[in-house]
C-alpha positions in Angstrom: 194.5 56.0 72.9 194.9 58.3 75.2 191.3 59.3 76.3 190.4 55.9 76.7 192.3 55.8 79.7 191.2 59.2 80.5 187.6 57.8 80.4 188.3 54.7 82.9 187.9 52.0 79.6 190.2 48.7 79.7 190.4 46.1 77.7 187.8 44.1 79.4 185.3 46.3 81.2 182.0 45.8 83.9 178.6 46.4 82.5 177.2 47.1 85.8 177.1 49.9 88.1 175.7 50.5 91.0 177.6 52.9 93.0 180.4 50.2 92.5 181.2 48.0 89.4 180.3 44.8 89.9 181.6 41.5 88.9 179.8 40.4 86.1 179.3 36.6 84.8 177.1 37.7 81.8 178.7 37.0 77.9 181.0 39.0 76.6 179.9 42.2 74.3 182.8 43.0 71.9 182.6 47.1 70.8 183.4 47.8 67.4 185.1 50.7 65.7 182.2 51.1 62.4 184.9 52.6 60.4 187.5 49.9 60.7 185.4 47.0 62.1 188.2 46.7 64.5 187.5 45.3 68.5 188.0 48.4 71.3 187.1 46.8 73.7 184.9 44.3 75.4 182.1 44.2 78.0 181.1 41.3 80.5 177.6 41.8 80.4 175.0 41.9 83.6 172.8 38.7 84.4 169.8 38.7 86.2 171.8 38.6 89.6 173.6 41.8 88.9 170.6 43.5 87.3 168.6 42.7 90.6 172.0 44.1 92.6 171.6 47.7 90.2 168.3 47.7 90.6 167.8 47.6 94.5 170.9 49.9 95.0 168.9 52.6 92.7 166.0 52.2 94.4 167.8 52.8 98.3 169.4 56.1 96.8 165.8 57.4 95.5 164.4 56.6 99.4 167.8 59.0 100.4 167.4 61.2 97.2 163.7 62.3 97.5 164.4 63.9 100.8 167.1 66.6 99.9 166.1 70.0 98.3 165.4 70.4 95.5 168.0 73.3 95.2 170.2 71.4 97.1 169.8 68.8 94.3 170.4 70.8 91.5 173.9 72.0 92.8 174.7 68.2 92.7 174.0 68.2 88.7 175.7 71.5 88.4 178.8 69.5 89.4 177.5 66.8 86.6 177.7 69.2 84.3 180.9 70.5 85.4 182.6 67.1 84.7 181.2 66.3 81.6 182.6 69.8 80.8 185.9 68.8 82.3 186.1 65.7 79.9 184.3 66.9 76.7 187.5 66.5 74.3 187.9 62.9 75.8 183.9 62.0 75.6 183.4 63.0 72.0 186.5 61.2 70.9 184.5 58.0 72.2 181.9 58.8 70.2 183.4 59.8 67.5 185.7 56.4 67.8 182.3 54.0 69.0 179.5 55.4 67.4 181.4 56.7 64.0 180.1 60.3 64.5 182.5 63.0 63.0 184.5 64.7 65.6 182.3 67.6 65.7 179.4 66.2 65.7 180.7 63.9 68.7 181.8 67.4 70.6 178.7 68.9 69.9 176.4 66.1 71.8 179.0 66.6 74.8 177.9 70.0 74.9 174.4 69.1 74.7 174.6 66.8 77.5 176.5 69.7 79.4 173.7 72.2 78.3 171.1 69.9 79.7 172.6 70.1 82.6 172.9 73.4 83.2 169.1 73.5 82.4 167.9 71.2 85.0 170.0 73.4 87.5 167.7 76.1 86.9 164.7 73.8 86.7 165.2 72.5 90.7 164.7 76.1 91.8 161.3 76.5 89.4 158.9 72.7 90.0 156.1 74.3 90.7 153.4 73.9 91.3 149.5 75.8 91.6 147.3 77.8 93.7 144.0 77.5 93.2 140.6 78.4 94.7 138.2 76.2 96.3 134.4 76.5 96.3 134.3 75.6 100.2 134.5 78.2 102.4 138.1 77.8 104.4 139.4 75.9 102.6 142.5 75.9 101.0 143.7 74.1 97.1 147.1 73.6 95.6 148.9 71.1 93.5 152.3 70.4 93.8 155.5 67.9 92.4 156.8 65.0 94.2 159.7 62.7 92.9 158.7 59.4 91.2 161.2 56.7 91.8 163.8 55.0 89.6 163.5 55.6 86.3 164.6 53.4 83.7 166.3 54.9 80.5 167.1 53.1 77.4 168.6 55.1 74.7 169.9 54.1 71.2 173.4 54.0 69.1 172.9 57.1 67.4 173.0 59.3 70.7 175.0 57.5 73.1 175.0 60.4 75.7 173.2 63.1 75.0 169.5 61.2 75.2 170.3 59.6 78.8 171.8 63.3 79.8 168.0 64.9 78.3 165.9 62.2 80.9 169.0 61.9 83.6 169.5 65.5 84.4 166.4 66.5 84.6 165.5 63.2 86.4 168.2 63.8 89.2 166.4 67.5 90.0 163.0 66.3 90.0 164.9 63.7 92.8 164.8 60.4 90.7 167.2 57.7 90.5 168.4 56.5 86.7 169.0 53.1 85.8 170.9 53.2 82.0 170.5 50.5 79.4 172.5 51.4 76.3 172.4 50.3 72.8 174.5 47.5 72.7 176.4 49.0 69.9 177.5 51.6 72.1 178.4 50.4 75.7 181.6 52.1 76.0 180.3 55.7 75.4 178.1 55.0 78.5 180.8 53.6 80.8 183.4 56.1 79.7 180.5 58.9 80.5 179.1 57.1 83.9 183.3 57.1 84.9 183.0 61.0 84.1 180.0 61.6 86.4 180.1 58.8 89.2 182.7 60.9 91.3 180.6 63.7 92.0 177.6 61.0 93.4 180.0 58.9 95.3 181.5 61.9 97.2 177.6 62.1 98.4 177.2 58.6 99.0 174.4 58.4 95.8 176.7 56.5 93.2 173.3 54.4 92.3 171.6 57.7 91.4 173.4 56.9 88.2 173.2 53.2 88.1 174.3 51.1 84.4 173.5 48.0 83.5 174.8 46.2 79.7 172.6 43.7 78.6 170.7 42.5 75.7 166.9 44.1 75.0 165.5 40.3 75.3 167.1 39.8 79.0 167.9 43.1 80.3 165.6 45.4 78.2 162.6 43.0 78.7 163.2 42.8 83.1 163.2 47.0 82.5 160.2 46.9 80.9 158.2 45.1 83.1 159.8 45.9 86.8 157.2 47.3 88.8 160.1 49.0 90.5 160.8 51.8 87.5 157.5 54.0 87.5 159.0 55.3 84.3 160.6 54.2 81.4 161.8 56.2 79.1 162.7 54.4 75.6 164.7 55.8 72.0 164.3 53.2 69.4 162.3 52.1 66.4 158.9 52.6 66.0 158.4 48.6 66.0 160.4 48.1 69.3 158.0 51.3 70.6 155.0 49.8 70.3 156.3 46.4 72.7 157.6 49.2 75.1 154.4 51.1 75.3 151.9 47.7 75.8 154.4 45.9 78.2 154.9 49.3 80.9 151.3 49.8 79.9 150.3 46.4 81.5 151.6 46.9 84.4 150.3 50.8 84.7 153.8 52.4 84.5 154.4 55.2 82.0 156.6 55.5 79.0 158.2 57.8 77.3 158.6 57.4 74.2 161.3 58.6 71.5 160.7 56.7 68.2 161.1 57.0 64.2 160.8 60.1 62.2 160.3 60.5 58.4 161.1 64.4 58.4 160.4 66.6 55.5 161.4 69.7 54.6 158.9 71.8 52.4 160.7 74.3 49.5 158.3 77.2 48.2 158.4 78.6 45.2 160.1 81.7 47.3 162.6 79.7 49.5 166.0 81.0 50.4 168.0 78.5 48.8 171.2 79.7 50.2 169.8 79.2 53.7 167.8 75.6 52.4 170.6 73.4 50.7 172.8 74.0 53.7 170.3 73.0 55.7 169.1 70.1 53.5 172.6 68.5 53.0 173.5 68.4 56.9 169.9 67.4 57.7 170.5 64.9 55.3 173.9 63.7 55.5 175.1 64.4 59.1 175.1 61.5 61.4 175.4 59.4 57.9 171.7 59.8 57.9 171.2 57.8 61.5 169.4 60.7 63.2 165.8 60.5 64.2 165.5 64.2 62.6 167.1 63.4 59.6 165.8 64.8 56.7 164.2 61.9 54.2 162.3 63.6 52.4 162.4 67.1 50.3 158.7 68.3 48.9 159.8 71.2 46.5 157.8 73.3 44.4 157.6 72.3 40.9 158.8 75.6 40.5 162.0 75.3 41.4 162.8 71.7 41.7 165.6 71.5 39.0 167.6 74.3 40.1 167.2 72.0 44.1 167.9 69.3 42.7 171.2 70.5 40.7 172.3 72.4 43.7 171.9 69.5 46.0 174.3 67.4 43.4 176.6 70.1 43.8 176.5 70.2 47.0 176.9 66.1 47.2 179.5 66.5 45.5 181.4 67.8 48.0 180.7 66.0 50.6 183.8 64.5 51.9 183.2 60.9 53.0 185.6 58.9 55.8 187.3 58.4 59.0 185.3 60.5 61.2 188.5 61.5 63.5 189.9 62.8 60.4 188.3 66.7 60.8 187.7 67.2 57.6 185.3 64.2 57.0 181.7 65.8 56.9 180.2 61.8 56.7 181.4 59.0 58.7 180.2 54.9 58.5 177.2 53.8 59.4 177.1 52.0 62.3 176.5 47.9 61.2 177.2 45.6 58.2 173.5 45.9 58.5 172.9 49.2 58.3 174.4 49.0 55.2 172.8 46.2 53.6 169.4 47.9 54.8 170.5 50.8 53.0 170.9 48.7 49.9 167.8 47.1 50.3 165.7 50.2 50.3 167.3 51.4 47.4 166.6 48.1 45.5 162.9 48.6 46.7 162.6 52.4 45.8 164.1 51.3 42.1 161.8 48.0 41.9 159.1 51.1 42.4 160.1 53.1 39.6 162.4 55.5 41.4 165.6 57.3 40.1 168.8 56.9 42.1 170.5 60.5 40.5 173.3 60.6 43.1 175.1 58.2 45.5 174.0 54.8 47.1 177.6 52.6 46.8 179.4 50.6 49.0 182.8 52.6 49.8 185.9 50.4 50.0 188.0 52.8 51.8 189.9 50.7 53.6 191.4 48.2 51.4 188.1 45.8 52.9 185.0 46.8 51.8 183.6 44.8 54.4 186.1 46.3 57.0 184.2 49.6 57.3 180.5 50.8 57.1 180.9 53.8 54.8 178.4 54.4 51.6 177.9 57.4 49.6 174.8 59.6 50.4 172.0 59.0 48.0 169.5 61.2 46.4 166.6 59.9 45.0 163.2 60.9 42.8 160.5 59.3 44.0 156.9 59.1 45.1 155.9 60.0 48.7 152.9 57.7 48.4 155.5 54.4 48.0 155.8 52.1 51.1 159.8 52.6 51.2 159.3 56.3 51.6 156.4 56.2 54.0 159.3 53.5 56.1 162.1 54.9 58.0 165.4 53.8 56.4 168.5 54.6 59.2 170.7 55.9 56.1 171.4 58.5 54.3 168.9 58.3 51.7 167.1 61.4 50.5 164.2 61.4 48.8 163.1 64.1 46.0 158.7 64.7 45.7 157.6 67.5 43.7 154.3 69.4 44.5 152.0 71.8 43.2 151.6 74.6 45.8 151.6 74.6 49.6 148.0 72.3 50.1 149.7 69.6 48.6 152.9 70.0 50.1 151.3 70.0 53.6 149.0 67.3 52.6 152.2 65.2 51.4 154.2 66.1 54.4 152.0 65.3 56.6 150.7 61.6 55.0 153.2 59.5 56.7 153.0 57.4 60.2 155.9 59.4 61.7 156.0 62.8 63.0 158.9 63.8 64.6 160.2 66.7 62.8 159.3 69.3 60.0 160.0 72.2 58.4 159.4 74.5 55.9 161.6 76.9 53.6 159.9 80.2 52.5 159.7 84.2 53.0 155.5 84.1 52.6 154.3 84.5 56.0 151.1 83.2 54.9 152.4 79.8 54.1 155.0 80.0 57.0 152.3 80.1 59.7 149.9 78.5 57.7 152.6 75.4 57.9 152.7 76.3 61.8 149.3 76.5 62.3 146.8 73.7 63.4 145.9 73.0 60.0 150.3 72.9 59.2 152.4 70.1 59.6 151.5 67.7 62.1 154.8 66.7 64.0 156.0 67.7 67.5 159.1 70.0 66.0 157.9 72.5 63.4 160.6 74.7 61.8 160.7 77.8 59.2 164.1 78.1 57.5 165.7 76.2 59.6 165.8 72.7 58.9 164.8 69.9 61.1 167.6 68.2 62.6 169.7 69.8 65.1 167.0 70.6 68.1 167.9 72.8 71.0 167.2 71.9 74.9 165.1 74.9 75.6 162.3 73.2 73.7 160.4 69.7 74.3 161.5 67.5 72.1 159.8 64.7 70.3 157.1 63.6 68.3 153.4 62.6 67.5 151.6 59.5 65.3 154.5 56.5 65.6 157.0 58.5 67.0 155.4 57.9 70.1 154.3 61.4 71.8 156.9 61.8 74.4 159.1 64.7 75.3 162.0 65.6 77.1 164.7 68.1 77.8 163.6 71.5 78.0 159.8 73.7 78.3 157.9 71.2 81.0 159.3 67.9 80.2 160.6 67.4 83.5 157.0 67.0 85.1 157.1 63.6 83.2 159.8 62.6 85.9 157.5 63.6 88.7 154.1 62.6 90.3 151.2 65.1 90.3 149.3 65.4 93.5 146.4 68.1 94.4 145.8 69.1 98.5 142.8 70.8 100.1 143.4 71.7 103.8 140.1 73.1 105.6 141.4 75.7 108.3 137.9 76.5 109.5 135.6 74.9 111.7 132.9 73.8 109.9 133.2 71.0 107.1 131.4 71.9 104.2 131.2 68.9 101.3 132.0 69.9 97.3 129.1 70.4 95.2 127.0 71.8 98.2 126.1 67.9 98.9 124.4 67.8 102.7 125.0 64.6 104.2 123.8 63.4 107.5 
């Protein structure tokens, strides 16, 4: 394959960078193709020597980092950008190929990495900070940004670029250093993107600004979590993993941020555009095989009109055209795991144990002559409760489930009674009930759409989520003070020194 090559991937690759790829004497991490089950590739995995080499490297290029403009900074990630741009065909192929995203899907998180990017230009001309006025007389207040260190970014299989591109970009303007740990399902989307990028920091001498290291969570993840060195850590997982993330970096006073499960609903009035909803619904649903944290899991549609969704959503199921993801036609690729599957299975099982009705989808796929071969299933649509355990639970797959409701108090009150809150959002031309949803009293996640649905977030916006998706944001609006350390100054030009609060001493 020809972008393989493009992309700097062999048959036997490093899994650590620090401004040069080191010789690794870690195990061997084989990457899979989740649609054929067939090796690409293997990785020699970091130990804890090279993981102390990436590590110290990173930290060096923040000393060197910190101290160049801001601006200056910020032309540096322009050039980023540019190469991502100049490999985006080759870079969504490896998703596409790695991760089992369709082809456009796979483009389209190129170009989000790319958009980040040009975002965070922008940004390194505008880290401001405040002026303020101080009750002393002569005295002078402001608050302004400094850099923070090496941050450390761990980001999951279902966006192998995009999420490190969200915290690295902006990271690299605020003048941080990144040190990448990728899903282990993916570790050839991150060296094929870290061989895209690394010429434009090597030409400056900062190669570690974009320092990678392979490894297992238990070794690798576990010395991120808890090196005093990485201020920040910025982790995309399960809620589960979440909660170890946030107590460990927590012990040891370092900050998180944290990217974690959603159970995403999207609310159909009586008065919803259903042209505009099933649309919506079905790629919500079914894109990304269902392994998005802003998939849709969950429909709440007015009793109203909840035959005529649910027959239009079989219709639309119906068409959905399932297999190879490099094939452009295919609208839903393989999950990524034999497990993914059999978790898929499971909940579907549980959901039916519960008294639920499977009306669409759910099997196995053989579509390879090896059912075993590939991950593929066929998108399910179910009736069930929203009160049952499996639908308050996150399954990765693409299982939708159907809850009717009365009018728009119980549909918020429904929407809102799980432990995630990622994403939301609600169809309907009542502005009443639109901005009632968007209100205080509304949906209570950290994304709150009106028909639109809720997967498929731009970068202008802070993304993320509240309850057990964890509360942390990146990309766009003011994420990027999250990569930055707050500090307030009074100067006294006078003569005298006056104390706050009028207090006389002495």
């Amino acid at each position: 394959m020809d972008f393989l090559k493009e992309l700097g991937i062999e048959a036997e690759n490093s899994g650590a960078y620090n401004g040069e790829w080191l010789s690794c004497t870690g195990s061997l991490l084989e990457s899979k193709n989740p649609a054929t089950g067939e090796v690409i590739a293997t990785v020699r995995q970091a130990s804890a020597d090279e993981y102390e080499a990436v590590l110290e490297a990173a930290q060096a290029a923040f000393l060197k980092w910190r101290s160049v403009p801001a601006p200056q900074r910020g032309e540096i990630v322009r050039r980023m950008g540019e190469a991502m741009r100049e490999k985006k065909d080759a870079l969504g192929r490896l998703i596409t190929l790695e991760m089992g995203k369709i082809l456009q899907e796979g483009w389209g998180e190129v170009q989000e990495a790319i958009d980040i990017a040009d975002f965070a230009v922008g940004q390194s001309r505008m880290l401001y900070g405040l002026s303020m006025h101080s009750e002393r007389p002569g005295h002078a207040m402001r608050e302004q940004w400094h850099p923070l260190g090496a941050v450390g970014v761990i980001t999951a299989f279902n966006f192998p670029m995009a999420v490190w591109a969200w915290n690295s970009m902006l990271a690299h303007a605020c003048g941080d250093a990144v040190v990448w740990k990728p899903s282990s399902e993916t570790p050839l989307c991150a060296i094929g993107l870290t061989h895209a990028i690394r010429p434009v920091l090597e030409a400056e001498g900062m190669g570690a600004l974009a320092a990678l290291v392979i490894g297992s969570g238990r070794e690798v993840g576990q010395q991120m979590l808890e090196d005093r060195r990485l201020p920040l850590v910025s982790f995309t997982g399960s809620c589960g993993v979440g909660k170890r993330v946030a107590s460990t970096v927590a012990g040891r006073f370092g900050r998180s941020i944290l990217e974690l499960g959603g159970n995403n609903a999207v609310v159909l009035m009586e008065d919803a555009d259903l042209d505009l909803a099933i649309p919506s619904i079905v790629f919500g649903a079914v894109g990304t095989a269902g392994q998005r944290c802003t998939s849709t899991r969950r429909i709440l549609v007015h009793d109203s009109i909840a035959d005529e969704v649910e027959g239009r959503l079989l219709s639309a199921y119906e068409q959905v055209r399932i297999g190879n993801p490099s094939d452009e036609k295919t609208l839903c690729g393989p999950l990524i795991t034999r497990g993914a599957v059999d978790d898929m299975q499971k909940a579907l099982e549980t959901v039916k144990a519960a008294g639920g009705e499977v009306i669409c989808g759910g099997e196995v796929l053989d579509l390879g002559g090896n059912e075993k071969a590939g991950h593929f299933v066929k998108p399910a649509l179910v009736r069930a409760r929203n009160e049952w355990s499996i639908v308050q639970d996150e399954t990765f797959a693409p299982i939708l489930y159907l809850i009717r409701v009365e009018n728009v108090d119980d549909a918020i009150a429904k929407h809102n009674d799980v432990p995630q809150g990622l994403s939301s959002a609600m169809f309907t031309l009542n502005m009443r009930n639109a901005e009632r949803f968007l209100s205080v009293g509304g949906s209570d996640c950290g994304i709150a759409n009106v028909n639109i649905g809720t997967s498929g977030a731009e970068i202008g916006g802070a993304f993320g989520g509240e309850k057990e998706t964890g509360g942390g944001r990146e990309s766009g609006s003011d994420a990027w003070k999250a990569y930055m350390r707050r500090q307030t100054n009074t100067v006294n030009w006078s003569t005298d020194l006056p104390l706050a609060q009028g207090i006389e001493f002495g």
